[in-house]
C-alpha positions in Angstrom: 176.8 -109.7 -38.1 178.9 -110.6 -40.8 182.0 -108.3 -39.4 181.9 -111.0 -36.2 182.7 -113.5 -38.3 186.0 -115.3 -37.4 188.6 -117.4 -39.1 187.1 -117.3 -42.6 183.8 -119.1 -41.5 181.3 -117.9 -43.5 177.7 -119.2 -44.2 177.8 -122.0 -47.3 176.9 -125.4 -48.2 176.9 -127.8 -45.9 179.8 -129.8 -46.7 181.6 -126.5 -46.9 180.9 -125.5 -43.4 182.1 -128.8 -42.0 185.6 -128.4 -43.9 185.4 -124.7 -42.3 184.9 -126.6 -38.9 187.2 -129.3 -38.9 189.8 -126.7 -40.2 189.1 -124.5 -37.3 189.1 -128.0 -35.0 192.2 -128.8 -36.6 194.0 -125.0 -36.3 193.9 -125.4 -32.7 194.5 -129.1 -31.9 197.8 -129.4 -34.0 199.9 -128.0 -31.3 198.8 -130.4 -28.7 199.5 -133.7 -31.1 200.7 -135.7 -28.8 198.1 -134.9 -25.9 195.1 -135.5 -28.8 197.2 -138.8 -29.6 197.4 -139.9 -25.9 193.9 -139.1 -25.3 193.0 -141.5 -28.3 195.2 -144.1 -26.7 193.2 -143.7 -23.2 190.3 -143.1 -25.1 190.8 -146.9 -27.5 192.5 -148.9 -23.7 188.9 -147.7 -22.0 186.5 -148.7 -25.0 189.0 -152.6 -25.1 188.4 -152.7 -21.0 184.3 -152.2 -21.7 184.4 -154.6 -24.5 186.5 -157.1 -22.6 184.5 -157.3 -19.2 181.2 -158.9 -21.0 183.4 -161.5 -21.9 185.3 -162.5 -18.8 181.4 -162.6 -17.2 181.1 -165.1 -20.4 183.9 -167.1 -19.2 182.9 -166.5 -15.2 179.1 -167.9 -16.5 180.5 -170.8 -18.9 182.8 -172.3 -16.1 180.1 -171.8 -13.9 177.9 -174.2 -15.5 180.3 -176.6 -16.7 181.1 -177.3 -12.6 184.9 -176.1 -12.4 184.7 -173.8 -9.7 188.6 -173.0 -9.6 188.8 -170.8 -11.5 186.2 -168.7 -10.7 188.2 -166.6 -8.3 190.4 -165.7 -11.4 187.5 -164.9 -13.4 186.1 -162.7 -10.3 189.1 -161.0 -9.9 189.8 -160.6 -14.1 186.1 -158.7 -13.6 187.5 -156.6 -10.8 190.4 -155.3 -12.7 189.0 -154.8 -15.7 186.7 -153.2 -14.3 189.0 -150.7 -12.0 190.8 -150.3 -14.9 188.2 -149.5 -17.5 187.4 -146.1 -14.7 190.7 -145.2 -14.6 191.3 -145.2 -18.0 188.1 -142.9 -18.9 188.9 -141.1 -16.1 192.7 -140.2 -17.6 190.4 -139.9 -20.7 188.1 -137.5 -19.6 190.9 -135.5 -17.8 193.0 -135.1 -21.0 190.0 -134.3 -23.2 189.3 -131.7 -20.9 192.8 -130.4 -20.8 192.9 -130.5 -24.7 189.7 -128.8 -24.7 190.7 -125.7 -22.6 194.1 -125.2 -24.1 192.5 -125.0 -27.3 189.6 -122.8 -26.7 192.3 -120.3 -24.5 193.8 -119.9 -27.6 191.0 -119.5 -29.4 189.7 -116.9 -27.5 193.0 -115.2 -27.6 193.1 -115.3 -31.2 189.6 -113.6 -31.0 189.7 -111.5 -29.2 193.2 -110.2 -30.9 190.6 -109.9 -34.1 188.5 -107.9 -32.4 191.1 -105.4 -31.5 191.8 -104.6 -34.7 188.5 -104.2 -36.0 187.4 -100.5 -36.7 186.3 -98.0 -34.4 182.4 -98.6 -35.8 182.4 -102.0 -34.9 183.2 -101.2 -31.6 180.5 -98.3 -31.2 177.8 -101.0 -32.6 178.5 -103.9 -30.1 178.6 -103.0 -26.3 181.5 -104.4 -23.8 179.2 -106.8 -22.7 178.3 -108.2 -25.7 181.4 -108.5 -26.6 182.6 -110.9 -23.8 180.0 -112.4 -24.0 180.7 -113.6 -27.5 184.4 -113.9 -27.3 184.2 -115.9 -23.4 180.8 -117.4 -23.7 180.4 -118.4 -26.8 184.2 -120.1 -26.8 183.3 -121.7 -23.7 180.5 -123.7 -25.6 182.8 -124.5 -28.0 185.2 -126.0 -25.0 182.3 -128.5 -24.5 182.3 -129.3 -27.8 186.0 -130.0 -28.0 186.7 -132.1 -24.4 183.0 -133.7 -24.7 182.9 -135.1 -28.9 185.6 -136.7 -29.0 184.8 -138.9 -25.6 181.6 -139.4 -26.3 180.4 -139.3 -29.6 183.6 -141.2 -31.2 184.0 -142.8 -28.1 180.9 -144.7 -28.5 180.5 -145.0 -31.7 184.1 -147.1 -31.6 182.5 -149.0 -28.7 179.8 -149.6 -31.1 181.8 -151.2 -33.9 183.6 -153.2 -31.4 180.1 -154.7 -30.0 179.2 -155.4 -33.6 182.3 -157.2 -34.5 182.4 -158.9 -31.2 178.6 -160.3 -32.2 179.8 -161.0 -35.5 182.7 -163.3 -33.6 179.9 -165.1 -32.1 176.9 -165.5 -34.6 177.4 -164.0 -38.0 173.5 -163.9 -38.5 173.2 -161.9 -35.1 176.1 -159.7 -36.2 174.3 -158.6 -39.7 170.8 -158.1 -37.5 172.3 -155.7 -35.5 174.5 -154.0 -38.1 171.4 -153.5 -40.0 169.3 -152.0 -37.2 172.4 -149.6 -36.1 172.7 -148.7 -40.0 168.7 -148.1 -39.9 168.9 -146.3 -36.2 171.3 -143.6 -37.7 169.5 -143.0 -40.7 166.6 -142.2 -38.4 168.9 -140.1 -36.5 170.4 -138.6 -39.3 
């Protein structure tokens, strides 16, 4: 399948097929800059909102216990809108992602199937219509995952991750470095 192959990626090291794939990544989410950039925006707003609602239950607990019951309808309604907020934001998020996501893989599949046009008559004779589609629409359309989902979710929570650890090393440095340790252990397990 080697005449398939698109956009110079070719079969090497590892490290080289990661710079092929963040080039690719990169080819087709320059154009939409500042859609990428506002997603990141809703993307970092969301993952403050998570981080910040543990602690205004903090607060809402602490002036519980200490008896000053005023100002737990502030603390209530701080919960509230954080939380309201924290959906919105993901969902704005999620939205753009997927937006990003589409627009890139349309052109993507564009570009493909442009290459596939010019290819010789042979190529065509070995691979039927179906196949082809398949390839150029189905296989893009994992891709499209790839591109609306990663970015949410897997830097998504691995920025929420760093913000729980630095939040924990606010409060106890010793509890901070525990759990650094065992998220540093976790993802070499992982890994």
């Amino acid at each position: 399948m080697s005449d398939f192959t698109f956009a110079g990626l070719s079969q090497g090291s590892k490290t080289s097929a990661f710079r092929q794939y963040w080039d690719l990544l990169a080819r087709y989410l320059r154009p939409q800059l500042k859609l990428v950039l506002g997603m990141a925006v809703l993307l970092l707003i969301g993952i403050t909102l998570q981080l910040a609602n543990p602690q205004v239950i903090r607060y809402f607990l602490d002036t519980t216990q200490s008896g000053h019951t005023g100002s737990l309808f502030t603390a209530a309604g701080l919960f509230i809108t954080f939380s309201i907020l924290q959906q919105a934001f993901q969902v704005a998020a999620a939205y753009a992602s997927q937006n990003v996501g589409w627009v890139a893989t349309n052109r993507l599949r564009a570009d493909l199937t442009r290459h596939c046009l010019r290819l010789d008559l042979s190529f065509h004779k070995r691979r039927t219509p179906g196949e082809l589609i398949e390839r150029i629409d189905g296989d893009v359309t994992g891709l499209a995952n790839f591109f609306s989902e990663f970015t949410v979710r897997l830097l998504g929570n691995g920025l929420l991750v760093l913000g729980i650890l630095a939040l924990l090393f606010r409060e106890n440095a010793w509890i901070g470095l525990g759990m650094a340790a065992y998220t540093l252990l976790t993802l070499l397990v992982m890994h």
